[in-house]
MDTraj code that builds the backbone (N, CA, C; nanometers):
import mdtraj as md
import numpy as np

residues = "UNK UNK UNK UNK UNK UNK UNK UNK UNK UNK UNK UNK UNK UNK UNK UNK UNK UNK UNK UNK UNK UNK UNK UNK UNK UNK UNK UNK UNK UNK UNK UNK UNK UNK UNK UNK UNK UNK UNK UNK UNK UNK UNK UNK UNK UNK UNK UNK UNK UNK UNK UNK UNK UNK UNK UNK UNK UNK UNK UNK UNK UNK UNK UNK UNK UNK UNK UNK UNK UNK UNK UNK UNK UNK UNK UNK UNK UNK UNK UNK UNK UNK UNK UNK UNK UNK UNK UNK UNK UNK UNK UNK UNK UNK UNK UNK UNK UNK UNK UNK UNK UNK UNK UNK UNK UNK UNK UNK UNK UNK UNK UNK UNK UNK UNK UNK UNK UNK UNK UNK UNK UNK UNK UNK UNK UNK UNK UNK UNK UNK UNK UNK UNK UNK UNK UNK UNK UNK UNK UNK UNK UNK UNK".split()
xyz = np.array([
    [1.6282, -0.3756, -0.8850],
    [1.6062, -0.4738, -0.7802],
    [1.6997, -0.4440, -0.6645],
    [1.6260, -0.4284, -0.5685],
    [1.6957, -0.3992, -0.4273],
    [1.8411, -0.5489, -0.3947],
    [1.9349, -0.5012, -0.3797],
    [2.0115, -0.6383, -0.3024],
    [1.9412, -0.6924, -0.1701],
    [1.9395, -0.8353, -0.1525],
    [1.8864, -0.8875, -0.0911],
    [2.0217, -0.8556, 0.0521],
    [2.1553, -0.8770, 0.0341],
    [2.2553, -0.9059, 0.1537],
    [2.3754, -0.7910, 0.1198],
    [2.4301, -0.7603, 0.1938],
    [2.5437, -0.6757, 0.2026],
    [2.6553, -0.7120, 0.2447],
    [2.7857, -0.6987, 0.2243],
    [2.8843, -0.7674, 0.2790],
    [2.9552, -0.6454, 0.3895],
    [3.0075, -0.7700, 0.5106],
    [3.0437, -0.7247, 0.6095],
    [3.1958, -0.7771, 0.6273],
    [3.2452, -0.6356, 0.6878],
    [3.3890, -0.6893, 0.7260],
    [3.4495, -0.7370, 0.8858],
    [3.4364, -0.8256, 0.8550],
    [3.4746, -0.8924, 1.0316],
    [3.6433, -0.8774, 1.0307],
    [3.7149, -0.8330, 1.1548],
    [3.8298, -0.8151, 1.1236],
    [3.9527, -0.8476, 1.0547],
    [3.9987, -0.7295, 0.9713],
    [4.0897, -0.7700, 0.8569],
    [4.0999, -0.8786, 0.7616],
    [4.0086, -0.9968, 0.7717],
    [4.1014, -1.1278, 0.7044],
    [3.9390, -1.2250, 0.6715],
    [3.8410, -1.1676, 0.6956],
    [3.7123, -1.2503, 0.6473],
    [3.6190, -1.1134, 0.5908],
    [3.5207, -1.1808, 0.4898],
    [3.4043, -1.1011, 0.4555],
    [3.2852, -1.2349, 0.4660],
    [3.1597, -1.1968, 0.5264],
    [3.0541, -1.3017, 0.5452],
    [2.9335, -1.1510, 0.5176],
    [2.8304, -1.2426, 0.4709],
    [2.7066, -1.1964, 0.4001],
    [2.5994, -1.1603, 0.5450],
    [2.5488, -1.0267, 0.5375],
    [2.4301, -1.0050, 0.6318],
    [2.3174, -0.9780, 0.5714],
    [2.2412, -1.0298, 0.6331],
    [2.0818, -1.0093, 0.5529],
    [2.0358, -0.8695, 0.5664],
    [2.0082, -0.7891, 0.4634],
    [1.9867, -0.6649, 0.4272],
    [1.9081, -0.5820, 0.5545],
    [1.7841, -0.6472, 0.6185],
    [1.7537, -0.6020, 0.7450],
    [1.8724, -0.6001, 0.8437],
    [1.9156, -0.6160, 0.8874],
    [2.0196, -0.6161, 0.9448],
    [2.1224, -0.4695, 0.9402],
    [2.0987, -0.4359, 0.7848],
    [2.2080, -0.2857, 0.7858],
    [2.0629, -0.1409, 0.7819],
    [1.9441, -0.2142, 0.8292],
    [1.8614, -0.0992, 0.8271],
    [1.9152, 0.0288, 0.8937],
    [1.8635, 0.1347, 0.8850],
    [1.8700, 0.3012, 0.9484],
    [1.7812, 0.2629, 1.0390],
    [1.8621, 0.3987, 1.1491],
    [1.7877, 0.3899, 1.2620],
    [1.7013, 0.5117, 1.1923],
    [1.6104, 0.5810, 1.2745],
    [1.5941, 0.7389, 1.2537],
    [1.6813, 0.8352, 1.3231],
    [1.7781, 0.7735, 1.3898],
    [1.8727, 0.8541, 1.4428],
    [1.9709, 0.8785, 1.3459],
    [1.9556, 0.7563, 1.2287],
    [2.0442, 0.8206, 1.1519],
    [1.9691, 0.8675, 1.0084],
    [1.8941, 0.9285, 1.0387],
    [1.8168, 0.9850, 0.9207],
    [1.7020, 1.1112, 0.9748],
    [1.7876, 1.1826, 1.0400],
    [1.6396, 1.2671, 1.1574],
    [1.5778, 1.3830, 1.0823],
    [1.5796, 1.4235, 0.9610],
    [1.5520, 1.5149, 0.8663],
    [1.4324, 1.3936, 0.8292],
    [1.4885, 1.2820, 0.7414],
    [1.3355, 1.2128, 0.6946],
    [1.2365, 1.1728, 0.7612],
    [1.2985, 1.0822, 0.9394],
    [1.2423, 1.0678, 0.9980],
    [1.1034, 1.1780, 1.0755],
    [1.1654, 1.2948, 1.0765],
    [1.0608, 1.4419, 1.1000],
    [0.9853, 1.4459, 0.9985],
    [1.0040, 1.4113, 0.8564],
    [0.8928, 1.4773, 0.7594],
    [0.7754, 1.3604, 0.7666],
    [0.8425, 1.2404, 0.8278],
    [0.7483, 1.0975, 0.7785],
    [0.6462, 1.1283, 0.8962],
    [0.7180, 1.1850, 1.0107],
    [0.6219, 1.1935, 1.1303],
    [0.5208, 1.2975, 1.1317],
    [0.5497, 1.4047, 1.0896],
    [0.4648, 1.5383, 1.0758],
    [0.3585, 1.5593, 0.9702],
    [0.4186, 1.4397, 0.8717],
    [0.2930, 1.4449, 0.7717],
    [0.2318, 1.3331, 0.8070],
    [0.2682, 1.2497, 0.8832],
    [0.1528, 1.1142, 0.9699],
    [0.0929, 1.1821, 1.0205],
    [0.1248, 1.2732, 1.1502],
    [0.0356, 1.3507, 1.2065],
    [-0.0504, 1.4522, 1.1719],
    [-0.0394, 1.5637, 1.1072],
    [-0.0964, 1.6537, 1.0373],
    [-0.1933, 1.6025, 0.9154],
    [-0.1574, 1.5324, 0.8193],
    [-0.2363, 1.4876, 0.7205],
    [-0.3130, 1.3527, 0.7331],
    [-0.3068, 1.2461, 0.8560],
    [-0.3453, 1.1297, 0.9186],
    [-0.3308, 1.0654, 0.7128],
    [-0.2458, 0.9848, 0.6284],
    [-0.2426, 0.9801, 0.4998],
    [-0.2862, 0.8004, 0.5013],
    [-0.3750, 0.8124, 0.4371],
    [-0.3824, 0.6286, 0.4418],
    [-0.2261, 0.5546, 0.3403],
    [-0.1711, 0.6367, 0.2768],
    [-0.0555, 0.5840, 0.2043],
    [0.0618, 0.6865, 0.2406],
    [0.1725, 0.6730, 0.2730],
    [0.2746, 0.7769, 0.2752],
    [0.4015, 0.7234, 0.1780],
    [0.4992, 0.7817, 0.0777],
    [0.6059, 0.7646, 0.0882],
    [0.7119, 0.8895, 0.0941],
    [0.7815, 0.8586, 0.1346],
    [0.9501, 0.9602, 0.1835],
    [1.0680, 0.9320, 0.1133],
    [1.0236, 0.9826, 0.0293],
    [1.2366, 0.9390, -0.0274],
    [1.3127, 1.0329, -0.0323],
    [1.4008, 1.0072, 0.0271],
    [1.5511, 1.0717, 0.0022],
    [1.6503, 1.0632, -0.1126],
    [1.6050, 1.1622, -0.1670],
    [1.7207, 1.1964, -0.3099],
    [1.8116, 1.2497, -0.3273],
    [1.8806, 1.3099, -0.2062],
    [1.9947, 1.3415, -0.1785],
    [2.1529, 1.3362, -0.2826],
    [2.1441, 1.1949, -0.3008],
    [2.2467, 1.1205, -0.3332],
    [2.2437, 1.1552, -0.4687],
    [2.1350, 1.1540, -0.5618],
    [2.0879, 1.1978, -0.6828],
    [2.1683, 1.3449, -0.7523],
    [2.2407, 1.3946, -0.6456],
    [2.2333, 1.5482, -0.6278],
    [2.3765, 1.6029, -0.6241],
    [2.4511, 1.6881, -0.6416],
    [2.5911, 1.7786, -0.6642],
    [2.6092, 1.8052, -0.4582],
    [2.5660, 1.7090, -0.3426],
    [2.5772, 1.7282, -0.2132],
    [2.6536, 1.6035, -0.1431],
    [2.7176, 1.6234, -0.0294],
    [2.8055, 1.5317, 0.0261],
    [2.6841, 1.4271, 0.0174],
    [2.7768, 1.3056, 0.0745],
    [2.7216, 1.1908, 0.1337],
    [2.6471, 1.1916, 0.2547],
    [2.5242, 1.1239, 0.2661],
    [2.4958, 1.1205, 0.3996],
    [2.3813, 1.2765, 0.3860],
    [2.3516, 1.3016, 0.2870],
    [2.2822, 1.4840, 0.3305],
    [2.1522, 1.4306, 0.3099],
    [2.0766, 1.5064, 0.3794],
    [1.8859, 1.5220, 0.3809],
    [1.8843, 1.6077, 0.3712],
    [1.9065, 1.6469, 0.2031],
    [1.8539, 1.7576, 0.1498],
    [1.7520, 1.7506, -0.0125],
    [1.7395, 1.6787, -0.0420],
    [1.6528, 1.6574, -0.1428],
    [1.5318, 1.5409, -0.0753],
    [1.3861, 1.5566, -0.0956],
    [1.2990, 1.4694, -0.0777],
    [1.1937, 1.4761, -0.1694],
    [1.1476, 1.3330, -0.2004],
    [1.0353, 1.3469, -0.2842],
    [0.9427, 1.2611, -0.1604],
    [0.7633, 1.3240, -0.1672],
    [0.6674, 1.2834, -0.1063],
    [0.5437, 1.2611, -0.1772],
    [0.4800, 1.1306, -0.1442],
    [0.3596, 1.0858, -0.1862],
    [0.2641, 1.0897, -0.0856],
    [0.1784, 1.1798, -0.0663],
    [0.0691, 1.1396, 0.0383],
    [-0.0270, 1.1243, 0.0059],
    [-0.0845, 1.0288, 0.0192],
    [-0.2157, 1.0270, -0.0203],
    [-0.3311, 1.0246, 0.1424],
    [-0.4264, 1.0916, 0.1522],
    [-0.5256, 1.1589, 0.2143],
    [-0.6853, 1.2232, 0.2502],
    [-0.7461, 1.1624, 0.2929],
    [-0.8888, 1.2053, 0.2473],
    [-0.8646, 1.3383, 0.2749],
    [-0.8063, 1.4038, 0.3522],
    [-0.7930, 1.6025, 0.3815],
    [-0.7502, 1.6611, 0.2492],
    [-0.7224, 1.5718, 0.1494],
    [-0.7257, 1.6475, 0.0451],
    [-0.8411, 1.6753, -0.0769],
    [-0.9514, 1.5693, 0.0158],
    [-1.1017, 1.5967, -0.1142],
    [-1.1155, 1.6911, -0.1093],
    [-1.1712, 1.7538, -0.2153],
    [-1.2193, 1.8699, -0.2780],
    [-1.1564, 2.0270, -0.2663],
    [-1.0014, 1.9602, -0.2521],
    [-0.8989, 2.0813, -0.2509],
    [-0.8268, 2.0962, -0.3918],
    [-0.7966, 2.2004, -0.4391],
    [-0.7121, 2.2229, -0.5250],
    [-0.5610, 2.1688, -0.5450],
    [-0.4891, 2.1301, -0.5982],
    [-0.3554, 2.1043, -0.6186],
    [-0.2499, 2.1927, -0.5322],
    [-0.2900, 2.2683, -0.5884],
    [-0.2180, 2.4351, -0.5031],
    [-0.2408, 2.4338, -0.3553],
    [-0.3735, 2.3860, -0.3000],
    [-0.4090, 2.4327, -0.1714],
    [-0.3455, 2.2722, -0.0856],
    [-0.3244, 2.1508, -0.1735],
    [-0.2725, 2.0345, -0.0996],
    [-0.1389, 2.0573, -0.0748],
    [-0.0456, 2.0892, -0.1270],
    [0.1215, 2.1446, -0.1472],
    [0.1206, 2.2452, -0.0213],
    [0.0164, 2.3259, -0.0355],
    [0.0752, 2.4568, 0.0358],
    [0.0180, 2.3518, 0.2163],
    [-0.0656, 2.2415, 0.2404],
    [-0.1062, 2.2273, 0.3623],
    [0.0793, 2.1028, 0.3862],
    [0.0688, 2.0462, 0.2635],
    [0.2305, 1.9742, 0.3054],
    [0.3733, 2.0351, 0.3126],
    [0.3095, 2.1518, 0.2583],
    [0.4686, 2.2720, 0.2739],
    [0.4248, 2.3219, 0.4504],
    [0.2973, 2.3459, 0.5066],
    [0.2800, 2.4206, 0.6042],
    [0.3263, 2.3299, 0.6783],
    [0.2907, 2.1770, 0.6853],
    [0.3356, 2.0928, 0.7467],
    [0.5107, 2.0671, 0.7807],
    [0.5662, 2.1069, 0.7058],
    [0.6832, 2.0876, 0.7014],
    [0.7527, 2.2348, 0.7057],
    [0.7326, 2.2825, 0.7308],
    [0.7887, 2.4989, 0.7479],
    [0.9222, 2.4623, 0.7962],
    [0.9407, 2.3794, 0.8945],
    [1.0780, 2.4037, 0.9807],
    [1.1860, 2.3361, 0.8507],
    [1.0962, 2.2121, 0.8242],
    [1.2324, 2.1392, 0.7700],
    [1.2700, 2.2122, 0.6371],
    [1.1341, 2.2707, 0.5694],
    [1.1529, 2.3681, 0.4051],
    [1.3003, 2.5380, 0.4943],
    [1.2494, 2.5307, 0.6136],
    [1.3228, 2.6622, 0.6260],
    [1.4695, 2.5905, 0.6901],
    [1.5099, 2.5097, 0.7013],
    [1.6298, 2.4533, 0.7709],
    [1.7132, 2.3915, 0.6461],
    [1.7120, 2.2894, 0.6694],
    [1.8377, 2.2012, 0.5764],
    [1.7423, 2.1202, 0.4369],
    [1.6095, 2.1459, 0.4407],
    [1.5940, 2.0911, 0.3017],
    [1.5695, 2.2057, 0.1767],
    [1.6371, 2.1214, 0.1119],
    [1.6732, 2.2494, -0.0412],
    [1.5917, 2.2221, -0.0965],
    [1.5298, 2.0718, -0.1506],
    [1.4078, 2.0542, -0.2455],
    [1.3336, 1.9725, -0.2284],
    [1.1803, 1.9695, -0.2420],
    [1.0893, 1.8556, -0.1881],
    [1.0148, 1.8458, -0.3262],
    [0.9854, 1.7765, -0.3837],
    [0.8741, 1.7031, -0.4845],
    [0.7917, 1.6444, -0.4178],
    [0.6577, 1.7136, -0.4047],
    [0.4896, 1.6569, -0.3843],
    [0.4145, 1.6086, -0.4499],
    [0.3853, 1.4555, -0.3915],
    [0.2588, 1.4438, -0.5029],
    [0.1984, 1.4000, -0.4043],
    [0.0415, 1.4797, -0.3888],
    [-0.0618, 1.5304, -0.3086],
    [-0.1872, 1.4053, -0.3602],
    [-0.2320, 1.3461, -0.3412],
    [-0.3886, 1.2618, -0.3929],
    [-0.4614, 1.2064, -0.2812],
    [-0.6004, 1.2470, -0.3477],
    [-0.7008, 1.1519, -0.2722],
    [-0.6617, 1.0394, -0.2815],
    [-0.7606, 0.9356, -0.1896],
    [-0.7428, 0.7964, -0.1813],
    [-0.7874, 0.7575, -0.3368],
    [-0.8869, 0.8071, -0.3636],
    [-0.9453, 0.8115, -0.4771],
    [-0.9037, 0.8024, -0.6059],
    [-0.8120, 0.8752, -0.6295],
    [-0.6975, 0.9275, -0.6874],
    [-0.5835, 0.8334, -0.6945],
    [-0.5675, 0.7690, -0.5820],
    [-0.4782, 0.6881, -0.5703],
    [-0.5186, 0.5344, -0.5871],
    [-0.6046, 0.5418, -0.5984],
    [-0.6621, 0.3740, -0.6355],
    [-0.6741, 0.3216, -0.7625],
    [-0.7085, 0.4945, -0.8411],
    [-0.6931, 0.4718, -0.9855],
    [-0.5763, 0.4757, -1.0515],
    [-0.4663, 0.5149, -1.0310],
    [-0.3302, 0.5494, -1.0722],
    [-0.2162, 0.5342, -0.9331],
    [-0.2234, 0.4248, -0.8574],
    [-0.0890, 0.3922, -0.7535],
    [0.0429, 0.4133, -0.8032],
    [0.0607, 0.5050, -0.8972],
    [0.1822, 0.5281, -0.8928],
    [0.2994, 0.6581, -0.8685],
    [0.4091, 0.6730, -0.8695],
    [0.4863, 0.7481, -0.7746],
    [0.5410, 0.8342, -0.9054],
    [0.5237, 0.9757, -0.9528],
    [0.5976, 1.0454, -1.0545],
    [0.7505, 1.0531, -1.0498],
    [0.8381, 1.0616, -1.1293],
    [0.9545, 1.0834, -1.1187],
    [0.9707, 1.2359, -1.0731],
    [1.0889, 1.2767, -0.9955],
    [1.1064, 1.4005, -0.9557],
    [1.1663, 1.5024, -1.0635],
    [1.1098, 1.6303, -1.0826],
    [1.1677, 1.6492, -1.1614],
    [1.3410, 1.7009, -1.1862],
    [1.3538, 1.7504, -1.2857],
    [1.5729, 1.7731, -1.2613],
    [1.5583, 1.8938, -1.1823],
    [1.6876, 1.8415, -1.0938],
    [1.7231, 1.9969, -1.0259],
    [1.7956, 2.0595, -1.1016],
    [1.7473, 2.1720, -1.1184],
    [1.8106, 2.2735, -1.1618],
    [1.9401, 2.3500, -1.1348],
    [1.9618, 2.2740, -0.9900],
    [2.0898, 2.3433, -0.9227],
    [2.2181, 2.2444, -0.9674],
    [2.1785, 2.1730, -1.0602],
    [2.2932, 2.0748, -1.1095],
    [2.2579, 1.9616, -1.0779],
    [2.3240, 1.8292, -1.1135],
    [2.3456, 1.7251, -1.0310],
    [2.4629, 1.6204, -1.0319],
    [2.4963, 1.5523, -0.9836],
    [2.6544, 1.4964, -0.9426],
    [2.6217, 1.4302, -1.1093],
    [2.5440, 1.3568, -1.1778],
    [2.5679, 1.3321, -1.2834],
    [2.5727, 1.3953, -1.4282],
    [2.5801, 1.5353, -1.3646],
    [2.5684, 1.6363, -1.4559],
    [2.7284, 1.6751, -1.4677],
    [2.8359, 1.6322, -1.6248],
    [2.9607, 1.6386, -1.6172],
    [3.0078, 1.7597, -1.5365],
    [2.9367, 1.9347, -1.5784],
    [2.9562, 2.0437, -1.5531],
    [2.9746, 2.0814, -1.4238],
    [2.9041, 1.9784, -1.2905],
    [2.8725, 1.9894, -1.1457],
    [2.9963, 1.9077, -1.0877],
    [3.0958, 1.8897, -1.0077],
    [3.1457, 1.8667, -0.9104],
    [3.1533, 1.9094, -0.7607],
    [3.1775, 1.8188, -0.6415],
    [3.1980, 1.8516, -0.5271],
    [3.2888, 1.9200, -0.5102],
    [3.2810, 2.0918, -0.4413],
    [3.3719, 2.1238, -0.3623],
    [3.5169, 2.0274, -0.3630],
    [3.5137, 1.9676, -0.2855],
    [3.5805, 1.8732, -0.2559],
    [3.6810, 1.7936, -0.3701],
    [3.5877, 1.7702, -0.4750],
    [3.6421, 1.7344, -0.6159],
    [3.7366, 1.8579, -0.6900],
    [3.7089, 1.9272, -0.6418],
    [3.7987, 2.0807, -0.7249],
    [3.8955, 2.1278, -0.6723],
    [3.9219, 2.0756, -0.5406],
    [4.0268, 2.1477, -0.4373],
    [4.1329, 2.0258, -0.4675],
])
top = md.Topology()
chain = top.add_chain()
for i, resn in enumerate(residues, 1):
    res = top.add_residue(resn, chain, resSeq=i)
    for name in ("N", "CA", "C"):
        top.add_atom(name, md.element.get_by_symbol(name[0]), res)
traj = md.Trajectory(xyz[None], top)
């Protein structure tokens, strides 16, 4: 369950409750997710989209857009193969797969597809470690 309020520090000597809208992201501060949410709006027009950032999940600083999992769902994907939907949301995304994102999890469906089963797969383990993996620490943690 999501927290509804977050606590805020007003200078030194009070804490008072803000309503969770309130500490939203801009896309200025998220411009890696914000690009993938836009390019696959545009390119795939998806009657359902989701974008998550799994970053945090992961053996990488705070604050990184480098892990994403994506749900699109799409009529441009009737009567395509599995293989051929991935490779049009990898084409879609070339800059961000060749820049700063390390791993994306796709799940590609018709509307069709998605009406019968609305739900979101878990991503699978990275292989490159992860912060809850004892063996993995930050840089940072070792120095």
């Amino acid at each position: 369950m999501l927290p509804l309020f977050r606590l805020a520090r007003a200078p030194l000597t009070s804490l008072r409750l803000l309503p969770l809208r309130a500490c939203s992201h801009t896309p200025m501060d998220r411009p890696v997710e914000s690009s993938i949410r836009a390019k696959l709006s545009r390119t795939l027009a998806p009657t359902h989209l989701e974008v998550r950032n799994e970053s945090h999940l992961h053996a990488v600083p705070a604050g990184s857009e480098s892990h994403f999992r994506v749900l699109v769902v799409s009529p441009s994907f009737e009567g395509l193969p599995l293989v051929q939907r991935h490779r049009l949301v990898n084409e879609a995304l070339r800059e961000e797969l060749a820049g700063s994102v390390h791993a994306l999890s796709i799940q590609a469906k018709t509307p069709q597809q998605w009406s019968s089963d609305p739900s979101l797969a878990k991503s699978p383990p990275c292989m490159g470690g992860s912060k809850h993996d004892p063996g993995m620490r930050l840089r940072s943690d070792r120095e």
